[in-house]
MDTraj code that builds the backbone (N, CA, C; nanometers):
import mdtraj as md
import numpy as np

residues = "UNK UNK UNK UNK UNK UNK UNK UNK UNK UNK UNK UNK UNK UNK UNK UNK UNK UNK UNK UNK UNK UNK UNK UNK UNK UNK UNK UNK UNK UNK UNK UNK UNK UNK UNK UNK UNK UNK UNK UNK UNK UNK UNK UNK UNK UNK UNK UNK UNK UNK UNK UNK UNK UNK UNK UNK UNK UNK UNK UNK UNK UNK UNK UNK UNK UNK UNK UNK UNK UNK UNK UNK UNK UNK UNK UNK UNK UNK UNK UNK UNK UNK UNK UNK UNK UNK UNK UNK UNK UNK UNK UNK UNK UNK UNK UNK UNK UNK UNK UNK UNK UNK UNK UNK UNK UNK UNK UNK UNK UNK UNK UNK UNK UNK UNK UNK UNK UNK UNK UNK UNK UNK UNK UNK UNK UNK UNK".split()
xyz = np.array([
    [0.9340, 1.1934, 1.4123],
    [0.9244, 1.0504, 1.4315],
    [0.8847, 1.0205, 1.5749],
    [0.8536, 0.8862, 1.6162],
    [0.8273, 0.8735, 1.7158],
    [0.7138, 0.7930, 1.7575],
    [0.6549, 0.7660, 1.8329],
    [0.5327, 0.7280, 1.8907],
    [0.4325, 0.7913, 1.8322],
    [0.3118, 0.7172, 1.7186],
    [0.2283, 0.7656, 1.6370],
    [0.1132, 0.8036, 1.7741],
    [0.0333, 0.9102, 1.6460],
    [-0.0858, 0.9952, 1.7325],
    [-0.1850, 0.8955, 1.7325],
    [-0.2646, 0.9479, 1.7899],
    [-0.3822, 0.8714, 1.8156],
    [-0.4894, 0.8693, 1.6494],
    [-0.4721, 0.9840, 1.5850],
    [-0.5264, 0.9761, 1.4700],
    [-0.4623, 0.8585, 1.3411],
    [-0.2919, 0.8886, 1.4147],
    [-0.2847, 0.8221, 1.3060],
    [-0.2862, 0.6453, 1.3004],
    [-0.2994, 0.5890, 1.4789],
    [-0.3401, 0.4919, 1.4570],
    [-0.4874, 0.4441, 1.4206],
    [-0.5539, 0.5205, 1.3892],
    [-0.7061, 0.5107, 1.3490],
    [-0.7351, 0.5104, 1.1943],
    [-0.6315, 0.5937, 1.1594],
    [-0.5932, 0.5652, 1.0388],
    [-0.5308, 0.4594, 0.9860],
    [-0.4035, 0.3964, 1.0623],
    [-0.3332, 0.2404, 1.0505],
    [-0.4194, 0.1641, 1.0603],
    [-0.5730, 0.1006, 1.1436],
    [-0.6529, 0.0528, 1.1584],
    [-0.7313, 0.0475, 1.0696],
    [-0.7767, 0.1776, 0.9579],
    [-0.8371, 0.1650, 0.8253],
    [-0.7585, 0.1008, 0.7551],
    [-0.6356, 0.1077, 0.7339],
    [-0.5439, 0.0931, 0.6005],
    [-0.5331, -0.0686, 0.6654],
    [-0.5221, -0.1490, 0.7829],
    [-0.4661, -0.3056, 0.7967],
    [-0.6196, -0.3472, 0.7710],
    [-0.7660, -0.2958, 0.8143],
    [-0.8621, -0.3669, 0.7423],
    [-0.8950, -0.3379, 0.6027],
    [-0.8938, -0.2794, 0.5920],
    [-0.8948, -0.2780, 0.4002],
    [-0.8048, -0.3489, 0.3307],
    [-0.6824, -0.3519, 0.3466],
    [-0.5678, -0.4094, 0.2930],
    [-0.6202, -0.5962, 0.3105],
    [-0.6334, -0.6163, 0.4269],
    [-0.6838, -0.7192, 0.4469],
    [-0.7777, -0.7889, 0.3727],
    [-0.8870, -0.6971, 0.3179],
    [-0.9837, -0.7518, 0.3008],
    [-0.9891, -0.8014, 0.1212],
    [-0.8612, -0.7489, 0.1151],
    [-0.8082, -0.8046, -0.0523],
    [-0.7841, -0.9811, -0.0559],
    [-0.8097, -1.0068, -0.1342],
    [-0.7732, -1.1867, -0.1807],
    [-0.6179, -1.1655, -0.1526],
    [-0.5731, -1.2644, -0.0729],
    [-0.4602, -1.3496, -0.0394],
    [-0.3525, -1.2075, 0.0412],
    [-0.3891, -1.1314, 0.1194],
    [-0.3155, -1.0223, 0.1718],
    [-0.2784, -1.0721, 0.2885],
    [-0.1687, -1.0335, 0.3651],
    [-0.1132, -1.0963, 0.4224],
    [-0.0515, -0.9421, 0.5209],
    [-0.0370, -0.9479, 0.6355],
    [0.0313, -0.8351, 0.7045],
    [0.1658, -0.8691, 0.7776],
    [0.2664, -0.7920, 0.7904],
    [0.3649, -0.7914, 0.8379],
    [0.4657, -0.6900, 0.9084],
    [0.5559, -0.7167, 0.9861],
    [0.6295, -0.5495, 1.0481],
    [0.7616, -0.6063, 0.9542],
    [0.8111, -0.5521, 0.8970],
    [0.9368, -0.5394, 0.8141],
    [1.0151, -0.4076, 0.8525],
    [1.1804, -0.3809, 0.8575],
    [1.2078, -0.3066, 0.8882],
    [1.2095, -0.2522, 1.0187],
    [1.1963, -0.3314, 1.1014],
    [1.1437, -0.2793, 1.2876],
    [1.0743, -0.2061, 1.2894],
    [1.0210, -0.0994, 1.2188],
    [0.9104, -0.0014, 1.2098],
    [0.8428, 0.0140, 1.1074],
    [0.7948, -0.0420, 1.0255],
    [0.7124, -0.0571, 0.8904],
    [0.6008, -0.1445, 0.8533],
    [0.4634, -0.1400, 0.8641],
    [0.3610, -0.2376, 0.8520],
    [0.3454, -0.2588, 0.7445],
    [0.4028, -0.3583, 0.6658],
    [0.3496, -0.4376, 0.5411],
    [0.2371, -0.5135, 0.4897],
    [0.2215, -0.5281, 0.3795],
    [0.0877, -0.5553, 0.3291],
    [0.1354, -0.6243, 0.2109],
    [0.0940, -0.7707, 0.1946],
    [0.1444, -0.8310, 0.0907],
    [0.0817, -0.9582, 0.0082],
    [0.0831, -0.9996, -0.1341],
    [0.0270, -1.0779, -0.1543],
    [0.1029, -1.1825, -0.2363],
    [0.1002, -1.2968, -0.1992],
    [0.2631, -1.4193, -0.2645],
    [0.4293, -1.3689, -0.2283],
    [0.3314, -1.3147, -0.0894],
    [0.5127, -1.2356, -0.0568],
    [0.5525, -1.1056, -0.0992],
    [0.4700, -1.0780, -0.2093],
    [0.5164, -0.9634, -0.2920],
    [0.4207, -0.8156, -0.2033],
    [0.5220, -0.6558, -0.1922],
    [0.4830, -0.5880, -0.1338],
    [0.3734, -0.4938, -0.1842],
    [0.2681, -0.4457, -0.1454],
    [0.1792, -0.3757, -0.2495],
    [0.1339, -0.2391, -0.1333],
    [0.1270, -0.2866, -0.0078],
    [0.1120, -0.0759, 0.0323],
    [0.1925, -0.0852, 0.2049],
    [0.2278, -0.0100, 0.2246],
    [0.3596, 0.0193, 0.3468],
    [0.2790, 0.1309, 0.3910],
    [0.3093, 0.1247, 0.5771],
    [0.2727, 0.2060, 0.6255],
    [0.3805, 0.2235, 0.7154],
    [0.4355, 0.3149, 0.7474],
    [0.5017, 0.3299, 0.8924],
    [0.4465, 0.3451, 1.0257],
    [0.5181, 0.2729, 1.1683],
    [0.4524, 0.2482, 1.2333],
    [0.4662, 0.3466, 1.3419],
    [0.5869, 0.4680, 1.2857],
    [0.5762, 0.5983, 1.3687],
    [0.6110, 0.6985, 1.3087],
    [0.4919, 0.7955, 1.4081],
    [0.5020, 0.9043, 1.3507],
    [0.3585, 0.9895, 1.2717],
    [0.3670, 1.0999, 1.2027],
    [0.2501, 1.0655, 1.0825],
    [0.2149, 1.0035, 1.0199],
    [0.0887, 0.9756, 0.9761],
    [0.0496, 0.8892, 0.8752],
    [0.0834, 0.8649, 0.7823],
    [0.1844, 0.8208, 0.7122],
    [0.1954, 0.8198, 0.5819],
    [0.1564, 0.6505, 0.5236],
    [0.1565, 0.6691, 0.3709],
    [0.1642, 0.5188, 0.3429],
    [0.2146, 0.4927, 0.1738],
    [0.2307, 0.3990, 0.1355],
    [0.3051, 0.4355, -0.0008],
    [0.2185, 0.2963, -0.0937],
    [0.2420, 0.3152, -0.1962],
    [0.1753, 0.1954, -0.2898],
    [0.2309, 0.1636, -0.4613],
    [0.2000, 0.0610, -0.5287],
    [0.2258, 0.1135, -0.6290],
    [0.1508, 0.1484, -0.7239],
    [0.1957, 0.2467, -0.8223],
    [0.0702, 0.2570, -0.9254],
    [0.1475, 0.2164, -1.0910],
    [0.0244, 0.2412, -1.1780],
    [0.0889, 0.2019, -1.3209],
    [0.1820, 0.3046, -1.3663],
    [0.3035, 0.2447, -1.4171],
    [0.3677, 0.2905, -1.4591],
    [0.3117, 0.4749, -1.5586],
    [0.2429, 0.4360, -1.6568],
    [0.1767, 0.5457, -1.7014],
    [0.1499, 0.6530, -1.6097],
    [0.1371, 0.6415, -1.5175],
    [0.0540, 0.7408, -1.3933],
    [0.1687, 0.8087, -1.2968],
    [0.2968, 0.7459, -1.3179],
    [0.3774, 0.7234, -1.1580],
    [0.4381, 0.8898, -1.1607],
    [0.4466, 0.9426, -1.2855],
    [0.5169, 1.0791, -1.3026],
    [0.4069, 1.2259, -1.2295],
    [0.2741, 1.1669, -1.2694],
    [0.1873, 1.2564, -1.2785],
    [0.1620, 1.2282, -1.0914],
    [0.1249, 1.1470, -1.0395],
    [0.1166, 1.0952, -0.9228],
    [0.2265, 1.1670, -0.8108],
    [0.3612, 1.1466, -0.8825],
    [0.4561, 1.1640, -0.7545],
    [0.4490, 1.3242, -0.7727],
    [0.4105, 1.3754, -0.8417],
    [0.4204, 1.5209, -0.8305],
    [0.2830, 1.6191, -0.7786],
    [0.2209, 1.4928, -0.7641],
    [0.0786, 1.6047, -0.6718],
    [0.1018, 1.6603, -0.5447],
    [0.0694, 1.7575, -0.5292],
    [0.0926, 1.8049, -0.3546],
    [0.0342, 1.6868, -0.2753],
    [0.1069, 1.6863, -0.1981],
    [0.0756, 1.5365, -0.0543],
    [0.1647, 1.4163, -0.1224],
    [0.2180, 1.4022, -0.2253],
    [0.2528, 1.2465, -0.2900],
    [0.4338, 1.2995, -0.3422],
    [0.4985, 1.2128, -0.3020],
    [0.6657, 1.2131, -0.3530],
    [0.6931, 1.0301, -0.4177],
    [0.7544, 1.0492, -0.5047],
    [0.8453, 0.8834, -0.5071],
    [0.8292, 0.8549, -0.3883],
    [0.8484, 0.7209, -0.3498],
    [0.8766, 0.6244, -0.2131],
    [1.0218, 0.5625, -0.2664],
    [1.0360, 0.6578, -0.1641],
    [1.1903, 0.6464, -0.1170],
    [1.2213, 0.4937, -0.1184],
    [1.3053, 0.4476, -0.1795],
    [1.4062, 0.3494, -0.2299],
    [1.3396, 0.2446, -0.3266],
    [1.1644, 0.2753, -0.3461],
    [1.0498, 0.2135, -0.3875],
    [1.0581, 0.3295, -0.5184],
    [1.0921, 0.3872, -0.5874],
    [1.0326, 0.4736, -0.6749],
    [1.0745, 0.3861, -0.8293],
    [1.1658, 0.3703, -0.8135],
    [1.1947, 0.3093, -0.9784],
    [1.1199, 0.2027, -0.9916],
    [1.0525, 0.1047, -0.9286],
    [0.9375, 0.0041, -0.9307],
    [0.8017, 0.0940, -0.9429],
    [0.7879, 0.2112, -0.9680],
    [0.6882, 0.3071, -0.9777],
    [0.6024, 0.3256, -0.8254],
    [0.6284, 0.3180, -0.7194],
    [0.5695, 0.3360, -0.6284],
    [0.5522, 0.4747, -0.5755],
    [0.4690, 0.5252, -0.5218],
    [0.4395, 0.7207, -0.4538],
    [0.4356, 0.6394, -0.2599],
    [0.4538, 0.7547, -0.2303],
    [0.4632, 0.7734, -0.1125],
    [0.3057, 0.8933, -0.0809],
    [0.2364, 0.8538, 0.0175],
    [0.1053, 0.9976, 0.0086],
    [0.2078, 1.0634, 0.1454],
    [0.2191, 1.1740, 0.1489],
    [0.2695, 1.2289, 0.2551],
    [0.2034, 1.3718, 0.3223],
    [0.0778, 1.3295, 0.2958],
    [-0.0902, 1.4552, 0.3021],
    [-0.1880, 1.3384, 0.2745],
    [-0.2449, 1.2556, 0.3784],
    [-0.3070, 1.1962, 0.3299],
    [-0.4521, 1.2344, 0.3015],
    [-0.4532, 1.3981, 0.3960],
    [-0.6043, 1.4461, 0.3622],
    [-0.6344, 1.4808, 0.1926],
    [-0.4856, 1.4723, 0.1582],
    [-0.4942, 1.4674, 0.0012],
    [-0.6110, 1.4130, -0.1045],
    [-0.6339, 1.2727, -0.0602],
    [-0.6838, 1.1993, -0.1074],
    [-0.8362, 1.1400, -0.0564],
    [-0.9517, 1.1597, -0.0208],
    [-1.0280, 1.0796, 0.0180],
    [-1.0337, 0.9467, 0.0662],
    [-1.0876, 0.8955, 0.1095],
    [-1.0763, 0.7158, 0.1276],
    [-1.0923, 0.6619, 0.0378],
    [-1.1669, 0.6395, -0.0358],
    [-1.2342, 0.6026, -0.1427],
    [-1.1060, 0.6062, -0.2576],
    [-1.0794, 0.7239, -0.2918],
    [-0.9187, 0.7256, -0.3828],
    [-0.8361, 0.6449, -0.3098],
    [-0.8110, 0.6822, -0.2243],
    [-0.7000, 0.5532, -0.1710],
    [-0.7149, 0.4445, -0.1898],
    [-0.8164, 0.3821, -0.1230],
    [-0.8872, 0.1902, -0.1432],
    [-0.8807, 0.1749, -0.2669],
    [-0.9340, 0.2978, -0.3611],
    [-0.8904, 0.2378, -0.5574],
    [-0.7334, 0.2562, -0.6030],
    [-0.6453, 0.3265, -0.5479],
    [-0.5147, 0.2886, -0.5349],
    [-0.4358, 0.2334, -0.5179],
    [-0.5091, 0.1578, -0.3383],
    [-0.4674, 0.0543, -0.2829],
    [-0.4987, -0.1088, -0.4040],
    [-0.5972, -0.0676, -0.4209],
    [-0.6655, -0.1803, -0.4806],
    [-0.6302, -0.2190, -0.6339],
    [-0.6136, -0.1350, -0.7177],
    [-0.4932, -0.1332, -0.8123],
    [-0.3667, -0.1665, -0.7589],
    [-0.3035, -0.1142, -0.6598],
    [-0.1433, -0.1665, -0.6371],
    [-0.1644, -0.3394, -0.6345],
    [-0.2614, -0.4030, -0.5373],
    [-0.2566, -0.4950, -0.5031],
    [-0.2987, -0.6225, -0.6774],
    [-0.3747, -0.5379, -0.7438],
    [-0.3810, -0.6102, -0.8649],
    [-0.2270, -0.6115, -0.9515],
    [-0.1621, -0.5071, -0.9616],
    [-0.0815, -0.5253, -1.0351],
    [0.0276, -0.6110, -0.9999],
    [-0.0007, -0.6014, -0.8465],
    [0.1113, -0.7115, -0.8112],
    [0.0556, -0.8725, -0.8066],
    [-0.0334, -0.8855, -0.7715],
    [-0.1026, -1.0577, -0.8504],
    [-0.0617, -1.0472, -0.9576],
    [-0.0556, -0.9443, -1.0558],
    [-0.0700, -0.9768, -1.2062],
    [0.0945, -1.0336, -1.2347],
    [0.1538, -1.0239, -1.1365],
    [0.3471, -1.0280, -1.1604],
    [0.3140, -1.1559, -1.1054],
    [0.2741, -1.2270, -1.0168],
    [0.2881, -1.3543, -0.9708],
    [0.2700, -1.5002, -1.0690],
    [0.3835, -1.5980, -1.0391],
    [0.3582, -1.6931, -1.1129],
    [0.1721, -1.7477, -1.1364],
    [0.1485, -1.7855, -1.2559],
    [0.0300, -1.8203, -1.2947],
    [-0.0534, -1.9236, -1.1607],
    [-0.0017, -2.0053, -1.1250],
    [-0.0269, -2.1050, -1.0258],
    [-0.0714, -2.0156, -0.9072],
    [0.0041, -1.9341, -0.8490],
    [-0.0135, -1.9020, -0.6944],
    [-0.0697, -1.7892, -0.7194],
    [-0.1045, -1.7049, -0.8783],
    [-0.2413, -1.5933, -0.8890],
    [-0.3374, -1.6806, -0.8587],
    [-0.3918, -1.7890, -0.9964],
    [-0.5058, -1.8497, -0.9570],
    [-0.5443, -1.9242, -0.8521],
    [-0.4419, -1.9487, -0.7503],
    [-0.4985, -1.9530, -0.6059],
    [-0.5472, -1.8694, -0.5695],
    [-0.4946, -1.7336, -0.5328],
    [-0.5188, -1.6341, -0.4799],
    [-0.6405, -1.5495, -0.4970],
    [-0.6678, -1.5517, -0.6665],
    [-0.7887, -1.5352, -0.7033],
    [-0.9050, -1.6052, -0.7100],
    [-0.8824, -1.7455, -0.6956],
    [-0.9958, -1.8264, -0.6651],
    [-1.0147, -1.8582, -0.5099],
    [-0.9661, -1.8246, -0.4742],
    [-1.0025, -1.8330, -0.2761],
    [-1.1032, -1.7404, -0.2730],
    [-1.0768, -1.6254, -0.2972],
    [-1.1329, -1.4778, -0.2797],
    [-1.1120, -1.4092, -0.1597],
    [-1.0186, -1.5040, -0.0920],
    [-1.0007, -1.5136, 0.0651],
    [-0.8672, -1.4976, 0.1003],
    [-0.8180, -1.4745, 0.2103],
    [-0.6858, -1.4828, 0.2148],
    [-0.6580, -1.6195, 0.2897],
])
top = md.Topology()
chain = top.add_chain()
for i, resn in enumerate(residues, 1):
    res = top.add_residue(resn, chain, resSeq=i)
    for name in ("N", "CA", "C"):
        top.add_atom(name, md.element.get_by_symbol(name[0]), res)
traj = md.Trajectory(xyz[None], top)
């Protein structure tokens, strides 16, 4: 733990513009050390703000067994029964897999939001 590397804030810098660039995302520090990412309040990918890179998200239920057991990926710790993984190897994954991960988490969680404050969110296209 500790004071993140220089890689891995270059990496935090990919993950807050992408995250961003989703309809109605919203950033936040939760936890004194945790960069959040959220849409109607609701949480969709976590990064910690020391240390290695890691970052966590959620995926579909169907997937969450097969997911948390790949090398680089565990449950997210206190996040797992809501089906969320933790990547903890993020060379695991490409960018590209991630952003469609990321980008699924962030749909499934619009899809939980009252009807009213989705179709805001989805008709802005904006945050």
């Amino acid at each position: 733990m500790g004071i993140p590397t220089k890689s891995s804030l270059m990496e935090i810098e990919w993950l807050t513009q992408f995250c961003l660039s989703l309809p109605g995302a919203r950033e936040e520090i939760k936890w004194v050390k945790d960069l959040c990412f959220t849409v109607g309040s609701k949480l969709f990918c976590v990064t910690g703000l020391e240390g290695d890179f890691q970052f966590s998200f959620k995926v579909d239920d169907e997937i969450f067994e097969e997911m948390s057991s790949r090398d680089g990926f565990i449950p997210a710790p206190y996040m797992a029964r809501a089906k969320w993984v933790l990547v903890t190897n993020p060379s695991r994954l490409s960018r590209k897999e991630a952003e469609n991960y990321i980008r699924r988490s962030h749909e499934l969680i619009i899809a939980r939001l009252p009807k009213k404050e989705k179709e805001k969110i989805l008709n802005s296209g904006k945050r």
